[in-house]
C-alpha positions as CSV (number, residue, x, y, z in Angstrom):
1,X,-22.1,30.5,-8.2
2,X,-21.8,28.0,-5.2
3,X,-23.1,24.4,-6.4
4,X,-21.6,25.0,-9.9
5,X,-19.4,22.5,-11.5
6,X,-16.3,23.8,-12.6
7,X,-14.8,22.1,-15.5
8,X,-11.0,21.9,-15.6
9,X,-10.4,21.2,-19.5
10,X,-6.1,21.4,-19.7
11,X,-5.2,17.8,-19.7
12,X,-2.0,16.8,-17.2
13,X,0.4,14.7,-18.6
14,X,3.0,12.8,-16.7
15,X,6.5,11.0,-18.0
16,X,6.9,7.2,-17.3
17,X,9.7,6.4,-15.5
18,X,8.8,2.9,-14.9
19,X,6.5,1.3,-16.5
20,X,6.5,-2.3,-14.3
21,X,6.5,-1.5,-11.2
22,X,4.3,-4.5,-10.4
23,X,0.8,-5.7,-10.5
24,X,-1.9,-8.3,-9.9
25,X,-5.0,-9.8,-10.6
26,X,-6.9,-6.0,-11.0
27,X,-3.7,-4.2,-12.6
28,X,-0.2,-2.6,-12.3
29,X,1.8,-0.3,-10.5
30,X,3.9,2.3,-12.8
31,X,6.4,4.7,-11.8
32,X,5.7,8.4,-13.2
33,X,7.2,12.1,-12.9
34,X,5.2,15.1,-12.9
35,X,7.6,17.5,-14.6
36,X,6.3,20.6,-13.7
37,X,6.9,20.2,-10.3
38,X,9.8,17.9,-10.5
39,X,8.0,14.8,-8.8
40,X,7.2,11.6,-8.7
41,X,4.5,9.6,-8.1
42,X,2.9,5.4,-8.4
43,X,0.2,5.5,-10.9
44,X,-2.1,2.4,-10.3
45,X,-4.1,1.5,-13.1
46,X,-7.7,-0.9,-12.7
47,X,-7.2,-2.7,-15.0
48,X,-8.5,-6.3,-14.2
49,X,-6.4,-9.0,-15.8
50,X,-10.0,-10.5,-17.6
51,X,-12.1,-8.6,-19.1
52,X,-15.0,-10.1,-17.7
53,X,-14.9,-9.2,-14.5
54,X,-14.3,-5.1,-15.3
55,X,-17.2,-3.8,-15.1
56,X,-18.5,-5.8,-11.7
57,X,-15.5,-5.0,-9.4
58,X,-14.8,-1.1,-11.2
59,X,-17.2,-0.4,-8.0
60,X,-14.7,-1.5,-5.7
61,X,-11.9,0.4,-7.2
62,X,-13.5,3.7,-7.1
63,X,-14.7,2.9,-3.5
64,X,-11.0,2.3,-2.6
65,X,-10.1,5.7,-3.8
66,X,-12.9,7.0,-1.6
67,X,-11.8,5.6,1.3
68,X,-7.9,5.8,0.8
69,X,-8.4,9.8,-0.4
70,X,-9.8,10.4,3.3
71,X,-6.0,8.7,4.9
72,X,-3.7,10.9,6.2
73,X,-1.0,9.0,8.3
74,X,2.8,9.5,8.2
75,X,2.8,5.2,7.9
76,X,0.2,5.0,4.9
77,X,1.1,5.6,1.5
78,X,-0.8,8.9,0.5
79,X,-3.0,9.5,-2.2
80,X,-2.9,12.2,-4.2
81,X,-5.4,12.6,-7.4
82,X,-7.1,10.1,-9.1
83,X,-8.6,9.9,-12.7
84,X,-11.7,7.7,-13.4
85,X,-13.2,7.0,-16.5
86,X,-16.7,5.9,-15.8
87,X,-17.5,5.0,-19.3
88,X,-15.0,2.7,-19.6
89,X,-14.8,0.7,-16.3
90,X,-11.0,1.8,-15.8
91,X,-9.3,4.6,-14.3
92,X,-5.6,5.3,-12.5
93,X,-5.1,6.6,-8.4
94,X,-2.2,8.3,-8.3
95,X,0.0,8.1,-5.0
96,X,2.8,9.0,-3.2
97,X,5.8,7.3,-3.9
98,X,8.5,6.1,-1.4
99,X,11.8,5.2,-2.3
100,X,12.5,2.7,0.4
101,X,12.9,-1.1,0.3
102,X,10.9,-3.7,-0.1
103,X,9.4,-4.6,3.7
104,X,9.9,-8.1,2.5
105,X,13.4,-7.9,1.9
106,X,14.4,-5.7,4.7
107,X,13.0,-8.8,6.9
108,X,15.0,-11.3,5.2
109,X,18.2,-9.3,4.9
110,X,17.9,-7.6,8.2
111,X,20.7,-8.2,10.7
112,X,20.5,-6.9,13.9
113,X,23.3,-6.0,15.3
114,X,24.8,-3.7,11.6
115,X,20.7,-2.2,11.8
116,X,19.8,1.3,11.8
117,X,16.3,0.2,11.7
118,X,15.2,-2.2,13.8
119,X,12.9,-4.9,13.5
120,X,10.8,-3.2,16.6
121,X,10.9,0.3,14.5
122,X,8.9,-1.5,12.0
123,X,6.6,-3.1,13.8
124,X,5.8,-0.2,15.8
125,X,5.2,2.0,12.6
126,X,3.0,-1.2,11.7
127,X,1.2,-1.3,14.0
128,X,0.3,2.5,14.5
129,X,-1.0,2.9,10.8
130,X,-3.3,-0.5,11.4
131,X,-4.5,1.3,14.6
132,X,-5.2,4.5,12.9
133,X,-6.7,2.3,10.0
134,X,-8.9,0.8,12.9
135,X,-10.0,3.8,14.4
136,X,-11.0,4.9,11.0
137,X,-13.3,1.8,10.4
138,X,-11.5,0.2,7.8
139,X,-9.6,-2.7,8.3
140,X,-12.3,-5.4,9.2
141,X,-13.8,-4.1,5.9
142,X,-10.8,-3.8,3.3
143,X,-8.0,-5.0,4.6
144,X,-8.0,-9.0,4.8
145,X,-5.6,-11.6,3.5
146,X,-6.7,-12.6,-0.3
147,X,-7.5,-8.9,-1.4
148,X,-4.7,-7.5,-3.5
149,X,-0.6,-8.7,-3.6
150,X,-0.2,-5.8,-1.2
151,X,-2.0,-6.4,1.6
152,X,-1.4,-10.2,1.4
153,X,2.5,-8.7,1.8
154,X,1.3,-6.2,4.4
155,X,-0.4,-9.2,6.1
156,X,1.9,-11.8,6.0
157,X,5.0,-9.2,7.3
158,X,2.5,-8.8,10.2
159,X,2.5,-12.5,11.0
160,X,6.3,-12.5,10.9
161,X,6.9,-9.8,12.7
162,X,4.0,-11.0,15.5
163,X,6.1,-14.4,15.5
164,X,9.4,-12.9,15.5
165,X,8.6,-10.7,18.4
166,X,6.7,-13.8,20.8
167,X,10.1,-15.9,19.8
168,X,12.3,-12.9,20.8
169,X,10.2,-12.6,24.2
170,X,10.1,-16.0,24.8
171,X,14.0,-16.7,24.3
172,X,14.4,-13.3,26.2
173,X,12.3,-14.5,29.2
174,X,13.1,-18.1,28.9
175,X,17.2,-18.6,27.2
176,X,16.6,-22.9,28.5
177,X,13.7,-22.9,26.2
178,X,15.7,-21.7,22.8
179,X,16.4,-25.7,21.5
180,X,12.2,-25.7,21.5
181,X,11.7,-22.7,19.7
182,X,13.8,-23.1,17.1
């Protein structure tokens, strides 16, 4: 009947791949393949590093699997399934995962003129999934320095990038002023 709850009672079971993929404050990041299908995915586990504070921020964790599970943008990481456990103030979001490298490094290692990438490609694909992110109310809410490891990484590429491209445009419009900006 419409309304009814359906219970699905097989149980899914993945293979780690990588069990340290990284972590913070409100738990880690592992790497793990469904084998079925062949695929892999990032598991992240709530699992706050105290105790205490489990049950008073588990609210916030299932609220960012509410709002992330509505995302759909070629830029933001997609999220596929999630498992909460109610019960016990923990539960795993389960995501796409990208084999790409680090934003971080690619900054510090990039050099321009060897780049298939550029610096601009980034910042434009940036920029469009903070916009869409925008658009979908979100980022004066969620996404602020001093959150998660992530964003503070996501934030702080931003400012980079933001200085990077007003040096590049400054040097660009002014070459006599490049002693001053560097």
């Amino acid at each position: 009947q419409n309304g009814d709850v359906i219970p699905f009672v097989k149980q899914k079971d993945y293979i780690m791949v990588n069990n340290d993929l990284g972590g913070g404050s409100f738990g880690k990041t592992v790497l793990l393949q469904d084998p079925f299908i062949d695929e892999l995915f990032v598991a992240k586990k709530y699992e706050p590093e105290y105790d205490g504070i489990k049950e008073q921020f588990y609210k916030n964790f299932l609220d960012e699997i509410k709002i992330l599970y509505k995302l759909n943008h070629r830029n933001i990481v997609r999220i596929y399934n999630y498992y909460a456990y109610e019960n016990i103030y923990t539960g795993y979001i389960l995501m796409e995962y990208i084999d790409g490298e680090n934003i971080g490094d690619f900054i510090s290692d990039y050099f321009a003129p060897f780049a298939e990438t550029t610096l601009d490609d980034v910042f434009l694909q940036l920029i469009d999934a903070f916009c869409y992110i925008e658009a979908h109310g979100i980022i004066h809410r969620d996404i602020r320095e001093g959150k998660d490891e992530v964003v503070d990484e996501l934030m702080a590429t931003l400012q980079k990038l933001m200085k990077w491209r007003v040096r590049e445009y400054e040097v660009r419009s002014n070459p006599v002023s490049i002693k001053k900006l560097l």
